[in-house]
Kinemage of the C-alpha trace (Angstrom):
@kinemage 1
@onewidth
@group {chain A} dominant
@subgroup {mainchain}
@vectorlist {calphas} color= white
{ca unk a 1} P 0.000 0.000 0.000
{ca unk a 2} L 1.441 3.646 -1.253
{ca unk a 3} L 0.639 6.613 0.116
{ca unk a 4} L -1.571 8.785 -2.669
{ca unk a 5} L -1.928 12.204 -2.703
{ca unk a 6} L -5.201 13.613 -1.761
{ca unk a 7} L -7.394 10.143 -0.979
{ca unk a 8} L -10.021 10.713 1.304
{ca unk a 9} L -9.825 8.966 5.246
{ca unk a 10} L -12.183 6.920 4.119
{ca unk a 11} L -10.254 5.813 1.609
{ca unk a 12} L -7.567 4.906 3.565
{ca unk a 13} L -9.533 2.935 6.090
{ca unk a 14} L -10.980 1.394 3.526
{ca unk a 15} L -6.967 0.293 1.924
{ca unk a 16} L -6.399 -0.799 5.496
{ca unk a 17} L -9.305 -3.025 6.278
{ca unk a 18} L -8.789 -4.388 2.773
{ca unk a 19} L -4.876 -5.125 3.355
{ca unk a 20} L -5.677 -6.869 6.605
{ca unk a 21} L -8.781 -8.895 5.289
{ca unk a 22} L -6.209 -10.293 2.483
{ca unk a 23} L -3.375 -11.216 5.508
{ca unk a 24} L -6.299 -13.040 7.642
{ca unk a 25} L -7.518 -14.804 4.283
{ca unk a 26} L -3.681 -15.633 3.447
{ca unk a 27} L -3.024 -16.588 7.351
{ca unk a 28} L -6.245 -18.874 7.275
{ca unk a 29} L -5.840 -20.851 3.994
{ca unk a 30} L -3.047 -22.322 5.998
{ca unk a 31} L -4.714 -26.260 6.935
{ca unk a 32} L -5.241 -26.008 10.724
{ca unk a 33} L -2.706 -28.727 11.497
{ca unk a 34} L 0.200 -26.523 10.556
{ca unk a 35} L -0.986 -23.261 11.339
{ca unk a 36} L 1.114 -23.030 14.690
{ca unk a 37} L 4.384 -23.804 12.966
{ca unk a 38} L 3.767 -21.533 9.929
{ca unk a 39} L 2.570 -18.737 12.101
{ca unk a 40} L 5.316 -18.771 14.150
{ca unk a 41} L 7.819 -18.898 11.405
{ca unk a 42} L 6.008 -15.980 9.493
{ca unk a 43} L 5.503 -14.061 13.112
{ca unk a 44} L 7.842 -11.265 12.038
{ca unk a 45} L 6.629 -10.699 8.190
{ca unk a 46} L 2.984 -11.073 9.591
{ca unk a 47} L 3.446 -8.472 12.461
{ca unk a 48} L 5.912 -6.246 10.284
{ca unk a 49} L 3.332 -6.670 7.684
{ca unk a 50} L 0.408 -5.382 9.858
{ca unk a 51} L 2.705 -2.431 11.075
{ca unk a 52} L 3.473 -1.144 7.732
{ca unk a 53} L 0.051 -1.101 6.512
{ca unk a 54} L -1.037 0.638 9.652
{ca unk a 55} L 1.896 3.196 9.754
{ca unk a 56} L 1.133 3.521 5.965
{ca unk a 57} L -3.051 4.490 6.896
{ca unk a 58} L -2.064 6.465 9.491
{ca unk a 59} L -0.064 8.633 6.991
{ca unk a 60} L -2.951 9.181 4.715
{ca unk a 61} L -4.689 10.325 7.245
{ca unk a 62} L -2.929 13.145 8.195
{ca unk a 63} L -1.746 15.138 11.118
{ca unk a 64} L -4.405 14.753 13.132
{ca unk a 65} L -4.580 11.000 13.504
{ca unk a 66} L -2.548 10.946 16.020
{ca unk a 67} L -3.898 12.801 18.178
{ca unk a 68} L -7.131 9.967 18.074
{ca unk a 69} L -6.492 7.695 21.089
{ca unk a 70} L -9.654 6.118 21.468
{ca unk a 71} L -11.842 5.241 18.511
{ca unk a 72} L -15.470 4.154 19.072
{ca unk a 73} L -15.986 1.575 16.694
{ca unk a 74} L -20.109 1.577 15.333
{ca unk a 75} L -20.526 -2.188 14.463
{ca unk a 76} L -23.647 -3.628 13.705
């Protein structure tokens, strides 16, 4: 994920939930019985994986996000 120019917030929640949908799907399609040893070989590239893609949303969304501590989530 790159940062672009002038995207909307929304857009870039959008890029993040999308980017961390495709890990879980990736991290799932692994068969159950060797999920535990493939997840902890891939620990680092998952979790580096996750940062970047946060650090990279949280960039696009400008000064102000960090100064959000506390989202309230609306989930239906």
């Amino acid at each position: 994920m790159t940062p672009i120019r002038g995207t909307t917030r929304a857009q870039a929640v959008e890029e993040l939930l999308r980017e961390l949908s495709n890990l879980l799907v990736t991290c799932y399609s692994v068969p159950e019985t060797e999920r535990e040893v493939s997840w902890a070989a891939d620990a680092d590239r998952i979790t580096g994986h996750i940062a970047l893609t946060l650090a990279t949303a949280r960039a696009r969304l400008g000064p102000d996000a960090r100064a959000v501590t506390a989202p309230t989530l609306h989930v239906r």
